[in-house]
C-alpha positions in Angstrom: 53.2 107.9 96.9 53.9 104.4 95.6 57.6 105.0 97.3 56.6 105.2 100.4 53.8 102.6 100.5 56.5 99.9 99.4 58.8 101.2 103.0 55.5 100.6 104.7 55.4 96.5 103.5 59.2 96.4 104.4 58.9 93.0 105.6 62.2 90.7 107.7 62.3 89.1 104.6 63.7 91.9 102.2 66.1 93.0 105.5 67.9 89.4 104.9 67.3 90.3 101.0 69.2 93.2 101.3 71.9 92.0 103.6 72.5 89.1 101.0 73.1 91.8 98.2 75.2 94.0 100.4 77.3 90.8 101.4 77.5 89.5 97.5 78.7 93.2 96.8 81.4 93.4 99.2 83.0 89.9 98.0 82.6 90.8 94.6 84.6 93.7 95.7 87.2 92.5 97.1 87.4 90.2 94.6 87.9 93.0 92.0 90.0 95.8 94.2 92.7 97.0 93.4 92.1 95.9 89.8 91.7 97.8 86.4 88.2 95.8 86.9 87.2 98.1 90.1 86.6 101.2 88.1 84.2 99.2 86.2 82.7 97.9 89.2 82.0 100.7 91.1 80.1 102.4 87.2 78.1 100.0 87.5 77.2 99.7 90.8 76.8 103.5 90.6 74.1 103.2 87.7 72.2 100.1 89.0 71.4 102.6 92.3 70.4 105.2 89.8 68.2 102.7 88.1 66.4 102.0 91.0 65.7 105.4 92.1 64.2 106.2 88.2 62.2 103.2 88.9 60.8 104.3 92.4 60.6 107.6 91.9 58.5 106.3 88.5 60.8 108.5 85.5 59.9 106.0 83.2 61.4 107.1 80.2 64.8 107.6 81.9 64.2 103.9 83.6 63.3 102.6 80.8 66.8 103.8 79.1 68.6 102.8 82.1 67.1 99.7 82.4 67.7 98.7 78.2 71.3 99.3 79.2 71.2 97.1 82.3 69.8 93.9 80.5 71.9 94.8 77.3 75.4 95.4 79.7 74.9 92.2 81.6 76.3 90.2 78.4 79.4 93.0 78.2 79.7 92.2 82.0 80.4 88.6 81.7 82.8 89.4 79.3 84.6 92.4 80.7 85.2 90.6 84.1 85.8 86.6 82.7 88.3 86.4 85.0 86.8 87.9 87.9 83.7 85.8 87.4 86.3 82.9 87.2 87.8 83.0 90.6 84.6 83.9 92.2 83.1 80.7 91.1 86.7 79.4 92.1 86.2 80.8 95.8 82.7 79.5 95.9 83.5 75.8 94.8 86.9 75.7 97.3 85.5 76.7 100.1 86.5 74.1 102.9 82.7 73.6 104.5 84.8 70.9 107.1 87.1 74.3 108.7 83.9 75.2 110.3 83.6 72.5 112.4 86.7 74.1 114.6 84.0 76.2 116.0 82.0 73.5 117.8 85.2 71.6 118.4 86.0 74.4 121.3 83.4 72.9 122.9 85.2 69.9 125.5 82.5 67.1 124.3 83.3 67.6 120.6 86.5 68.2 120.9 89.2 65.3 118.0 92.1 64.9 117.5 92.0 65.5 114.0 91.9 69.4 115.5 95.0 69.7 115.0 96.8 73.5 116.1 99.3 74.9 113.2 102.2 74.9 115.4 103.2 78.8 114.5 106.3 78.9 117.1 108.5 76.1 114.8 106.9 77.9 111.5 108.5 81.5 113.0 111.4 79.6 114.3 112.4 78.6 110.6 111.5 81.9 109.6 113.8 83.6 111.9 116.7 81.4 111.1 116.2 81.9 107.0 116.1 85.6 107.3 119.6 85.2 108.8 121.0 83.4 106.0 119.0 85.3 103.5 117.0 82.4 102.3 113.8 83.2 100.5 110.7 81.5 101.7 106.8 81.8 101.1 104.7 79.8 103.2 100.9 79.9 103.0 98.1 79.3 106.0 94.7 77.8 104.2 92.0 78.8 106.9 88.5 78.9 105.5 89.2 78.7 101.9 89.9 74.9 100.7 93.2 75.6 98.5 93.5 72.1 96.9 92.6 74.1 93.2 96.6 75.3 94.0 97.7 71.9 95.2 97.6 70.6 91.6 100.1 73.5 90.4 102.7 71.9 93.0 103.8 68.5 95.0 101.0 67.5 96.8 103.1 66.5 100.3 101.5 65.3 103.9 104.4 65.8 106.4 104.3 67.4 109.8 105.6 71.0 110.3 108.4 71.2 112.3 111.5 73.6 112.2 114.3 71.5 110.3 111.2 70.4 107.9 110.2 73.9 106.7 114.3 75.0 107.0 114.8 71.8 104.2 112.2 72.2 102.2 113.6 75.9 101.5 117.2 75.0 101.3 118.6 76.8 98.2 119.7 73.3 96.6 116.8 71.4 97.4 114.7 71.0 94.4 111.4 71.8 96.8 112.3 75.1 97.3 110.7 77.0 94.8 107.5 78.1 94.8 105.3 78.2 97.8 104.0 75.5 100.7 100.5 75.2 101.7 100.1 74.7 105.4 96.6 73.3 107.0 96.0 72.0 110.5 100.0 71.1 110.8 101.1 69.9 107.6 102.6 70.3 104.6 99.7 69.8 101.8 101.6 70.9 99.5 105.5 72.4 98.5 106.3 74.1 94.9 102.9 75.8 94.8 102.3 78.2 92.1 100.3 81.0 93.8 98.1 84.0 91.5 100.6 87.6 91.0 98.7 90.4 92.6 98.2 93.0 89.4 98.3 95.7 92.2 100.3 98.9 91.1 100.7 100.3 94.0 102.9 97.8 95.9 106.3 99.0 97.5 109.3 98.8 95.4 110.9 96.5 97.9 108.5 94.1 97.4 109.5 90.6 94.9 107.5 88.0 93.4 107.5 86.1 96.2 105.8 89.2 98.0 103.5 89.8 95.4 102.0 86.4 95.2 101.6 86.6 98.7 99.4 89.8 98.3 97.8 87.6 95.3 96.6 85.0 97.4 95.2 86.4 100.1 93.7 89.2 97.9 91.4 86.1 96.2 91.4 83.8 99.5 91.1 84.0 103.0 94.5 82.6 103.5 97.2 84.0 105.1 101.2 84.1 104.2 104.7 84.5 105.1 107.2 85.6 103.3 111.3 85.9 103.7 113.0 88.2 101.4 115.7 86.6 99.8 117.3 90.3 98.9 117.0 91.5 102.4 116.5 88.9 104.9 113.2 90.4 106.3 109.9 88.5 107.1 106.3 89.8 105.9 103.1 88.6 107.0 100.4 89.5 104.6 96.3 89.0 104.9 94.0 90.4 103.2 96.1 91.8 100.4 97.8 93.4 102.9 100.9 94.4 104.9 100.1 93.5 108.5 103.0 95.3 110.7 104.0 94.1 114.2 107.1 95.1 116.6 108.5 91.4 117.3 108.2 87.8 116.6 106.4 87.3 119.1 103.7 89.7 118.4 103.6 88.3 115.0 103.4 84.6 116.7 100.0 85.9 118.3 98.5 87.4 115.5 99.2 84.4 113.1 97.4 82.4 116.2 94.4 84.9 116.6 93.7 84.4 112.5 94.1 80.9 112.4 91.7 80.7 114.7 
């Protein structure tokens, strides 16, 4: 059978083919979960495979039905999932291509300065002390993912982190405080940052705004956040889109350090 002829010309070539596809997939997943969009998604997904199958397994009239709805659909597609498409293209054109040169700076020879370590210990510090006093903060680790599109919704700022910094920038009367800050390599890009709401229903009660753009951005991004509640006090880490638990602050010190990485 034709089937089983085109197994036998399986070349390395369609291996990377299909890895590419299955890679595309699962960021255009992610990208959609825990949207209305998924559902959608996962139809699709679901008839394309069926399409294929018609196709090798030569049911032409069914493929050809199947495949009259796939060229016909692709025009619904890009309108049913605009905004998907939208922050795809959004990931794609932000990523930060200069992050991956931490990987050959671990090497002693190539090691800069300009490597600079988020210092996570004075980031907790502040934390620690604003959960005390109730005062609401959301700070946001770019990694990977170039976040300067965001930049542009706050004060673009280029100040070192330390403890009293990050205490004063979320101050209750200071006029910084609201929003989010954007931290890369050690500074402060950015304070006031409007971030993207999470649309996710199933969040916990407990959870704000502030916790809820934290799932947001690191739903679309590969950033990760803090937040500190301003109703209870308590800190969050989120990555992901998710809750990441942990006993201590010190625990919590080493995973921030293990993602940043």
């Amino acid at each position: 059978m034709k089937i089983f002829d085109d197994l036998l010309k399986f070349t390395v070539i369609d291996i990377v083919d299909v890895l590419l596809v299955a890679l595309l997939l699962y960021y255009i997943y992610k990208l959609v979960k825990g949207t209305v969009a998924i559902n959608i998604f996962i139809g699709i997904v679901i008839i394309y495979f069926i399409y294929l199958l018609t196709e090798a397994l030569e049911m032409k009239m069914l493929s050809k039905i199947l495949g009259g709805f796939m060229s016909v659909g692709l025009i619904a597609l890009i309108v049913v999932f605009q905004q998907e498409i939208r922050k795809f293209l959004l990931m794609v054109g932000s990523t930060n291509f200069s992050k991956r040169r931490k990987f050959l700076g671990r090497f002693n020879f190539l090691k800069t300065e300009s490597n600079t370590e988020t210092d996570v210990e004075a980031i907790m510090a502040a934390c620690n002390k604003m959960s005390t006093t109730k005062t609401g903060a959301l700070i946001v680790f770019e990694c990977n993912n170039n976040l300067d599109f965001l930049v542009n919704t706050g004060d673009e700022m280029s100040i070192k982190v330390t403890k009293p910094i990050i205490e004063s920038i979320f101050f209750k009367n200071s006029p910084l405080h609201d929003g989010a800050i954007i931290v890369a390599e050690n500074i402060v890009k950015a304070t006031r940052v409007i971030l993207p709401v999470s649309n996710e229903k199933n969040l916990p009660q407990r959870f704000g705004l502030r916790h809820r753009a934290a799932v947001g951005i690191t739903e679309k991004t590969d950033a990760l956040a803090l937040v500190v509640s301003e109703e209870t006090g308590q800190v969050s880490y989120f990555k992901d889109g998710e809750f990441i638990m942990f006993k201590d602050t010190q625990e919590l010190i080493e995973i921030i350090k293990k993602d940043l990485v």
